[in-house]
C-alpha positions in Angstrom: -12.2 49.9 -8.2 -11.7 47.2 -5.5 -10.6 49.0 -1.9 -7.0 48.8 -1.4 -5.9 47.3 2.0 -3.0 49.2 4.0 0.5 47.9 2.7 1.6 45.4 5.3 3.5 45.7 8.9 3.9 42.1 10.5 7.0 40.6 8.2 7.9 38.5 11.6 11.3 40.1 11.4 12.5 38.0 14.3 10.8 35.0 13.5 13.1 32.6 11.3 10.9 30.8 8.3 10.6 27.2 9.2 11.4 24.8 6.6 9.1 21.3 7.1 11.0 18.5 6.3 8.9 15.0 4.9 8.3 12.6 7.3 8.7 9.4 4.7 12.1 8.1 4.2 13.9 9.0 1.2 11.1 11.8 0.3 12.6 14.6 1.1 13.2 15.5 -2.6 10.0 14.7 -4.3 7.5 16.6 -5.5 4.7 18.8 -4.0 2.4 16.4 -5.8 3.7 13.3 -5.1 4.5 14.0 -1.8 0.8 14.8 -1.0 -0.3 11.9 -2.6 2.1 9.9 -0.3 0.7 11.7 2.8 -2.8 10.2 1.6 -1.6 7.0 2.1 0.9 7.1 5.3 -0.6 8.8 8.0 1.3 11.8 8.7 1.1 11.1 12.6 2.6 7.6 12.8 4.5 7.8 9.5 2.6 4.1 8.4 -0.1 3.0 6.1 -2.6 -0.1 6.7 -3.4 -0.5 3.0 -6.1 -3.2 2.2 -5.2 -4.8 -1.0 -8.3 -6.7 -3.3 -7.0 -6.5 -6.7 -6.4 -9.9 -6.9 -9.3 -10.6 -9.4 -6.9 -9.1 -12.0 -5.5 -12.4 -12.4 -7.3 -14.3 -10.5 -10.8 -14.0 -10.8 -13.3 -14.0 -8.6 -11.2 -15.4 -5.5 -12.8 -16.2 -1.9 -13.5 -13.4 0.0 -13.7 -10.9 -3.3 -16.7 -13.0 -5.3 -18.8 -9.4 -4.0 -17.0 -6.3 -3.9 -20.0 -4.4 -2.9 -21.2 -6.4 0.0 -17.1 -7.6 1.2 -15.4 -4.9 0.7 -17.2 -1.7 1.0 -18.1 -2.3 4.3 -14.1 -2.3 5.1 -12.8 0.5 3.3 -13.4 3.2 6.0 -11.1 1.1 8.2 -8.0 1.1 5.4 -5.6 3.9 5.1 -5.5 2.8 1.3 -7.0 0.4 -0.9 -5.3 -1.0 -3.7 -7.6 -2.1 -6.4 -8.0 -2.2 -10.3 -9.8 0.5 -12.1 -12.8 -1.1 -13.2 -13.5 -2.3 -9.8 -12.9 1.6 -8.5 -15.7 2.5 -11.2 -18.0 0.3 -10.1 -18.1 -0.6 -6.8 -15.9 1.5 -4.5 -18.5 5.1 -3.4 -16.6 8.2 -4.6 -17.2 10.0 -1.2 -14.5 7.2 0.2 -11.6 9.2 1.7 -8.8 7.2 1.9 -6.2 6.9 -0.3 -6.8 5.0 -3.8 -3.6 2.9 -5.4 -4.4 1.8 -8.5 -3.3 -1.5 -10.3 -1.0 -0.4 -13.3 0.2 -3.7 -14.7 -1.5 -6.7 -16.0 -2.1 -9.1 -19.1 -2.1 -13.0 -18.1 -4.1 -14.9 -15.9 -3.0 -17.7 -13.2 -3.4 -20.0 -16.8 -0.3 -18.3 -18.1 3.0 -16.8 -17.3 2.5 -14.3 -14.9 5.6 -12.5 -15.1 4.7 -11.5 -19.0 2.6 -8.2 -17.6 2.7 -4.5 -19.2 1.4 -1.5 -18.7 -2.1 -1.8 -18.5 -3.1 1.7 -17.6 -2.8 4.9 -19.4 -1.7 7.9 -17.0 -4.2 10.4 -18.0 -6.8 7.9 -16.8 -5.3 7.9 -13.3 -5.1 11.5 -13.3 -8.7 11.6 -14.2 -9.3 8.9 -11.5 -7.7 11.3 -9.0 -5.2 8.1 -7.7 -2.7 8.4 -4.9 -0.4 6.1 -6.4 0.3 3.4 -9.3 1.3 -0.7 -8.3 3.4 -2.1 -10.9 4.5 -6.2 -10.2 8.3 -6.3 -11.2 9.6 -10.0 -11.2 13.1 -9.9 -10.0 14.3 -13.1 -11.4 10.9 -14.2 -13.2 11.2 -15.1 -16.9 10.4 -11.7 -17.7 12.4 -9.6 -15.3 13.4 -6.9 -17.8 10.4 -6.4 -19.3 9.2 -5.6 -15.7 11.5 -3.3 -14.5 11.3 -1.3 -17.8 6.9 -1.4 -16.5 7.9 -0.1 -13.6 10.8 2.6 -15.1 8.4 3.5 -18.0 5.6 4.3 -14.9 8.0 6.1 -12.1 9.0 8.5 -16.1 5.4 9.6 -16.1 4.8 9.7 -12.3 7.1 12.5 -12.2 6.1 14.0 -15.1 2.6 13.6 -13.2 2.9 14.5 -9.7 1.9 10.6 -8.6 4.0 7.9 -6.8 5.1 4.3 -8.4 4.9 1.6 -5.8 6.7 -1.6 -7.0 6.0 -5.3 -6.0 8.1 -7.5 -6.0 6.9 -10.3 -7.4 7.7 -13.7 -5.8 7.9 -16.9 -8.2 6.6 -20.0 -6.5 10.2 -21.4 -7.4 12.2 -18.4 -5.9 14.0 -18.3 -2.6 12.4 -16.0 -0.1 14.8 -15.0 2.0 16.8 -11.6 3.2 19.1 -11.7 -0.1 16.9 -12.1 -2.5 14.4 -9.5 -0.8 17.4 -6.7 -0.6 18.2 -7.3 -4.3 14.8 -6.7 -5.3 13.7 -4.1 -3.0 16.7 -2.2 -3.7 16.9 -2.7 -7.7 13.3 -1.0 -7.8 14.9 2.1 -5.5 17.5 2.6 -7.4 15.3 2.9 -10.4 12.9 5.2 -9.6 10.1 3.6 -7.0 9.1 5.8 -4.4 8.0 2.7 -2.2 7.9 -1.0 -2.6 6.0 -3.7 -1.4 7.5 -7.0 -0.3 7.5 -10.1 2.1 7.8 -10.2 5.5 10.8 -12.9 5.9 11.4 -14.1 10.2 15.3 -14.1 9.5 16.4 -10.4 8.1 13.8 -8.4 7.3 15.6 -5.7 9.3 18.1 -5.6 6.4 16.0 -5.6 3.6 14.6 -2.7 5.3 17.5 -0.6 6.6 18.9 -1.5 2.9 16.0 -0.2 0.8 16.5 4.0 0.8 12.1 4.0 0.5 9.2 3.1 2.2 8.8 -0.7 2.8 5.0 -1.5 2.9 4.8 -5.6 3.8 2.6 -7.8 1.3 0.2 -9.9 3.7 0.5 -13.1 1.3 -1.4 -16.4 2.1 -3.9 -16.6 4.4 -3.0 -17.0 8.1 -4.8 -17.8 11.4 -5.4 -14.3 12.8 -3.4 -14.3 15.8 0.3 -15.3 13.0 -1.2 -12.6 11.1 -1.1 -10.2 13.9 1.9 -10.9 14.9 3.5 -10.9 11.6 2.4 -7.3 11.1 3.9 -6.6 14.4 7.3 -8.1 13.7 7.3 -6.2 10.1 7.0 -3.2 11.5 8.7 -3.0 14.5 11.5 -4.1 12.6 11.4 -1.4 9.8 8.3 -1.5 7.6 6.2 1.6 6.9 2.7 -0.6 7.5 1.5 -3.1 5.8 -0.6 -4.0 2.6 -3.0 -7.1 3.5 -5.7 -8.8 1.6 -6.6 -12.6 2.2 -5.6 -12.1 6.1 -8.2 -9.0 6.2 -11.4 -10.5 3.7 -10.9 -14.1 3.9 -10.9 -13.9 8.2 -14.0 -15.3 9.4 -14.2 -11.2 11.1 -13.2 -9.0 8.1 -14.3 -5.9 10.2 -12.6 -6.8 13.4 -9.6 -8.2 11.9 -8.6 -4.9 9.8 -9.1 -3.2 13.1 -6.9 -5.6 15.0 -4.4 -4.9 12.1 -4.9 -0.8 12.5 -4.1 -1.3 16.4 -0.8 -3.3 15.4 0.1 -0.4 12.7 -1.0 2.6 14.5 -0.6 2.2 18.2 1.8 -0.5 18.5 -1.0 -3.2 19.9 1.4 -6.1 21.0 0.0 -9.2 19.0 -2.1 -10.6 21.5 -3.5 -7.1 22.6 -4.5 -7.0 18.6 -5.9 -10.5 19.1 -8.0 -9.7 21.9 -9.4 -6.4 20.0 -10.1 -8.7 17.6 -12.3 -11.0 19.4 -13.7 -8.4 21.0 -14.6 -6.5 18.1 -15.8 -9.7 16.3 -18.0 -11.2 19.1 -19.6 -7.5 19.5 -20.6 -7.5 15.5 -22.2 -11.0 16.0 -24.2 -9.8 19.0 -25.6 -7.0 16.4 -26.4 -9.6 13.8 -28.4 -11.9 16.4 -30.1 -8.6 18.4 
């Protein structure tokens, strides 16, 4: 028989049990599950995210900066809170002892040669269960020739999230004959709230960003889009998040800089610690002109 311990005195009588709350907007509610998934990709201490996106080759191909994932991108993913990334890409190329959060690319079907908004659901939720994911990306096309078929993706996905414990981030999906500007942005942030996401990913616009965030009752995280000089970039991130975003999600502006490894530092200094953008710009150069000093010695 196993020895019995003495029955318990310490119940902390006077001690009232403390309740945590969550520290993402509109969380509270969720799951265990899904919350901890979410605390692998926001930092719990600064309540933001620097997520390094490279699944553009699920559409694109092999685009600049992402021709080798192995010798690009590996090198960068201890810097990122989060990659986002495709599955076959996760399988073969990304080390499994990586740490960081991993959100997985849910959605696909045509290339750049066809309609991009005609996407479905490209990935089967037992598979990102057995991938052990943080979350699931889903493109929803607000105003794209196949908006519903979209949103029902995303709906369909945020269904078995629940029923899985893991977290549906929405993008929205910007047409290159759509308005980007605060309107449209608060409709389509705010559609893919009310239907189930449990954060969204959009553009950073200069003229009310503010109100697509205070409007959107989740996470925003801001989508990095086209590739900038270093210094807009910086600054961009600053201005998105000092103005509501939880972090930001950037790809071309992290692997196709001439210093990938300095700029998603630079980035991490903007998100983190509130780096003005020329303090971020001068970690950057600092880092960068440090790494070529190590190549040359």
């Amino acid at each position: 028989m196993p020895e019995v311990d003495q029955e318990g005195k310490d119940y902390g009588l006077d001690i009232p049990v403390k309740t945590e709350g969550f520290f993402l907007k509109g969380s509270h509610a969720l799951d265990w599950g899904i919350k901890n998934r979410l605390a692998r990709i926001f930092n719990p201490d600064t309540g933001r995210t620097v997520m390094l996106a490279i699944d553009h080759g699920y559409f694109q191909g092999p685009t600049t900066g992402l021709e080798r994932i192995d010798l690009n991108i590996v090198p960068l993913a201890p810097y990122a809170d989060t990659i986002m990334l495709t599955r076959g890409i996760l399988r073969t190329t990304i080390p499994p002892t990586y740490r960081g959060g991993i959100v997985l690319r849910a959605t696909g079907g045509p290339s750049i040669l066809k309609e991009l908004s005609n996407e479905q659901i490209a990935v089967d939720m037992e598979d990102a269960v057995r991938l052990n994911v943080s979350a699931l990306a889903v493109q929803v096309f607000i105003g794209g020739e196949f908006e519903t078929q979209s949103v029902h993706n995303m709906t369909r996905l945020v269904d078995r999230g629940n029923r899985y414990g893991i977290p549906i981030l929405a993008v929205t999906a910007v047409g290159k004959d759509m308005a980007r500007d605060a309107r449209y942005f608060r409709l389509a942030c705010r559609i893919c709230a009310e239907l189930g996401a449990h954060y969204i990913k959009t553009y950073y616009i200069p003229d009310g960003f503010d109100t697509v965030a205070a409007s959107c009752p989740v996470p925003l995280v801001m989508a990095g889009g086209k590739k900038l000089p270093e210094l807009e970039a910086l600054q961009m991130s600053y201005n998105a998040v000092q103005e509501g975003a939880a972090g930001v999600d950037m790809g071309r502006n992290i692997f196709q800089s001439d210093a990938p490894e300095a700029m998603i530092q630079a980035v991490r200094g903007v998100v983190h610690k509130n780096l003005k953008p020329q303090e971020a710009y001068e970690l950057f150069l600092e880092i960068k002109n440090k790494l070529i000093l190590k190549k040359c010695g």
